[in-house]
TORLUM-495371 format. One record per residue (C-alpha): x, y, z; residue in one letter. Coordinates in steps of 0.1 Angstrom, whole numbers, plus 5000, padded with zeros to 4 digits. Layout:
<pts>
{pt {X,Y,Z},"a"}
...
</pts>
This chain:
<pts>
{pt {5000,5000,5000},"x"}
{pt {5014,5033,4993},"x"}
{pt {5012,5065,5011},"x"}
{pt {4988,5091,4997},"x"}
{pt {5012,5115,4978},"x"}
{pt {5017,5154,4995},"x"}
{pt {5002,5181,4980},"x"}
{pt {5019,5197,4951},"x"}
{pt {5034,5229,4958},"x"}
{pt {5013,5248,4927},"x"}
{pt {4982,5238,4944},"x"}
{pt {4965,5267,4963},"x"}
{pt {4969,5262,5001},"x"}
{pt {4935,5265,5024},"x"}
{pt {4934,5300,5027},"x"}
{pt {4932,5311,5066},"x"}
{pt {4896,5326,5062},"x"}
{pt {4883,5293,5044},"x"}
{pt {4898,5269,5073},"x"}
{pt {4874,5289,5095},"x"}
{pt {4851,5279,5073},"x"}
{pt {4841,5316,5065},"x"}
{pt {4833,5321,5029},"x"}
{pt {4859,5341,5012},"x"}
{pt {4841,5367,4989},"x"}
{pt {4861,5388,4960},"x"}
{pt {4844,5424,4963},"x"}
{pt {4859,5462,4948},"x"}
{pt {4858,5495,4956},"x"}
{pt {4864,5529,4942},"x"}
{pt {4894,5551,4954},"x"}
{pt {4912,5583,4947},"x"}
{pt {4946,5574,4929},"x"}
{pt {4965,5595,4960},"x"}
{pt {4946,5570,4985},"x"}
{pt {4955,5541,4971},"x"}
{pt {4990,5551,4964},"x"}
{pt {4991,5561,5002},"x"}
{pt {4975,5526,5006},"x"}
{pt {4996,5510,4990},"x"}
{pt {5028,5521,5010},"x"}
{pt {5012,5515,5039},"x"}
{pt {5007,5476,5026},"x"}
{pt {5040,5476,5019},"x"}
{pt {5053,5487,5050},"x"}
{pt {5030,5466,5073},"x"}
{pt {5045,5434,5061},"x"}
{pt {5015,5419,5048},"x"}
{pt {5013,5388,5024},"x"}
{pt {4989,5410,5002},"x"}
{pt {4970,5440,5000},"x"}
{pt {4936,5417,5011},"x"}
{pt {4953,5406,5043},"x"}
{pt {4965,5442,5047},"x"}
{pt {4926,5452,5041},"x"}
{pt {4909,5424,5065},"x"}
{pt {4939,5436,5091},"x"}
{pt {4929,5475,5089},"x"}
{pt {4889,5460,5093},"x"}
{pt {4899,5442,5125},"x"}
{pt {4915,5471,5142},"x"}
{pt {4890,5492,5136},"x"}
{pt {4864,5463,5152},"x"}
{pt {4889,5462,5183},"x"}
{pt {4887,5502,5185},"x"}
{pt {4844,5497,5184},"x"}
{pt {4848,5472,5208},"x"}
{pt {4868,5490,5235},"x"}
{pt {4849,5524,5225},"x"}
{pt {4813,5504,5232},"x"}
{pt {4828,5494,5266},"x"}
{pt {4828,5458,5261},"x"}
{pt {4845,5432,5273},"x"}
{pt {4878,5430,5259},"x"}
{pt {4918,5421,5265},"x"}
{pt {4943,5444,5272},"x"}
{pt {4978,5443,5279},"x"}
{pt {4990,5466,5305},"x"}
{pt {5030,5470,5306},"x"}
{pt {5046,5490,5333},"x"}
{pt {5085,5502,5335},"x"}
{pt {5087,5511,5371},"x"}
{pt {5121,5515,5399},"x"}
{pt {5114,5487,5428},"x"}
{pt {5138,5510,5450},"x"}
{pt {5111,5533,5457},"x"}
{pt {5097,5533,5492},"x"}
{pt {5065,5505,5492},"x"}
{pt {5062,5512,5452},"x"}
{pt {5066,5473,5446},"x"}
{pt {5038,5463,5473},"x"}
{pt {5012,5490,5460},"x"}
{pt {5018,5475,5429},"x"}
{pt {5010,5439,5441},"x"}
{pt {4987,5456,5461},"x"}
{pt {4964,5473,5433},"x"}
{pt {4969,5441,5413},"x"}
{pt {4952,5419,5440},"x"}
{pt {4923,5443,5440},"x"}
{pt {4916,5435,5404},"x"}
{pt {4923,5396,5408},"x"}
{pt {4891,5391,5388},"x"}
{pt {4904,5409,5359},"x"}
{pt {4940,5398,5353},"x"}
{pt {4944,5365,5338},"x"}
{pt {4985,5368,5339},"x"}
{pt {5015,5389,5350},"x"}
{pt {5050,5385,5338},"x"}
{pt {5078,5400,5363},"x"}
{pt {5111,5411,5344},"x"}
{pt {5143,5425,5363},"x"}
{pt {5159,5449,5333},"x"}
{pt {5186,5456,5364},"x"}
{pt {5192,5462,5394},"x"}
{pt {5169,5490,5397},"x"}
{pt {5142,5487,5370},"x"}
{pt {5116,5459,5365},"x"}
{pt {5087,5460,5338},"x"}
{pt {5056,5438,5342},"x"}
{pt {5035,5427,5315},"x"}
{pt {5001,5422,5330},"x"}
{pt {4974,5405,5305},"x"}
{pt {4937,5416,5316},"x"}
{pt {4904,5408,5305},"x"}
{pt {4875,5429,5316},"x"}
{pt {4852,5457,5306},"x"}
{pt {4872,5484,5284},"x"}
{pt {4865,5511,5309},"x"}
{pt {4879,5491,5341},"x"}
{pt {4912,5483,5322},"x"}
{pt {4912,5516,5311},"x"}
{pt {4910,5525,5348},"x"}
{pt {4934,5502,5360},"x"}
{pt {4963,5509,5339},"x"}
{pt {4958,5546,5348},"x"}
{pt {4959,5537,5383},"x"}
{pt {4986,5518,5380},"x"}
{pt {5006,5540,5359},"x"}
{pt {4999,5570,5387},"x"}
{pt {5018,5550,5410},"x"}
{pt {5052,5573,5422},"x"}
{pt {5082,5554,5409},"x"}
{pt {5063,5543,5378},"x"}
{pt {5086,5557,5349},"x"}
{pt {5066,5541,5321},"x"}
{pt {5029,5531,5315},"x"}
{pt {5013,5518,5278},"x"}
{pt {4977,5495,5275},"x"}
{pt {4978,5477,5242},"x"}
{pt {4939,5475,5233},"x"}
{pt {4930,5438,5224},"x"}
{pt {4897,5421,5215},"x"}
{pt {4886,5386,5226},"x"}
{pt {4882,5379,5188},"x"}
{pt {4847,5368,5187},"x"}
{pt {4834,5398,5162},"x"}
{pt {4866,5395,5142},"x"}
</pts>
């Protein structure tokens, strides 16, 4: 008995959409030539496969953006840059994080040196109370840096 032979590599491979089982459709639009040049570079730029993967990524970032604007519940990534050497900062931290045990699903705890750590703290929760949490923990004194990356729980996308 012989094996079944591997694909050939001129057949067209499952495209990500279709192994979803989402139907792919072809569609157009109309566009001023200095838009589509300007969209153009920006495919180019982004790394993309092709301007339709480009496309379908610019969709879902705007669906994220409606997401977090609509207050739902979403995943965020809160990173904080902060100096353990200052007076209690590392137990408020641990301390405001405890408070919102509900929300956060992981934290990562790096030492950069011997002063500076950064955490990576991945939350899930209402857009407006992660909102509220990285600013409160970004208020902290001794906090030097502070940035929420918005994230969806990719059931719209």
């Amino acid at each position: 008995m012989t094996s079944p032979r591997p694909p050939s590599y001129t057949q067209s491979p499952v495209r990500k959409d279709e192994a979803k089982g989402h139907k792919v459709i072809r569609t157009s639009f109309s566009i001023e030539k200095p838009l589509l040049d300007a969209f153009e570079k920006l495919a180019r730029g982004h790394g993309a496969a092709n301007r339709s993967e480009f496309f379908r990524d610019m969709v879902r970032d705007r669906l994220v953006e409606k997401e977090w604007k609509e207050d739902r519940v979403c995943l965020g990534t809160l990173t904080i840059l902060y100096d353990h050497t200052k007076r209690t900062l590392s137990e408020r931290l641990v301390r405001l994080q405890h408070g919102h045990y509900h929300s956060i699903l992981a934290s990562t705890h790096v030492h950069l040196d011997h002063d500076l750590c950064a955490e990576a703290i991945l939350v899930r929760d209402r857009a407006s109370r992660i909102r509220e949490m990285a600013d409160l923990l970004g208020r902290q004194k001794g906090v030097l840096h502070a940035s929420l990356s918005l994230g969806s729980l990719g059931r719209g996308l």
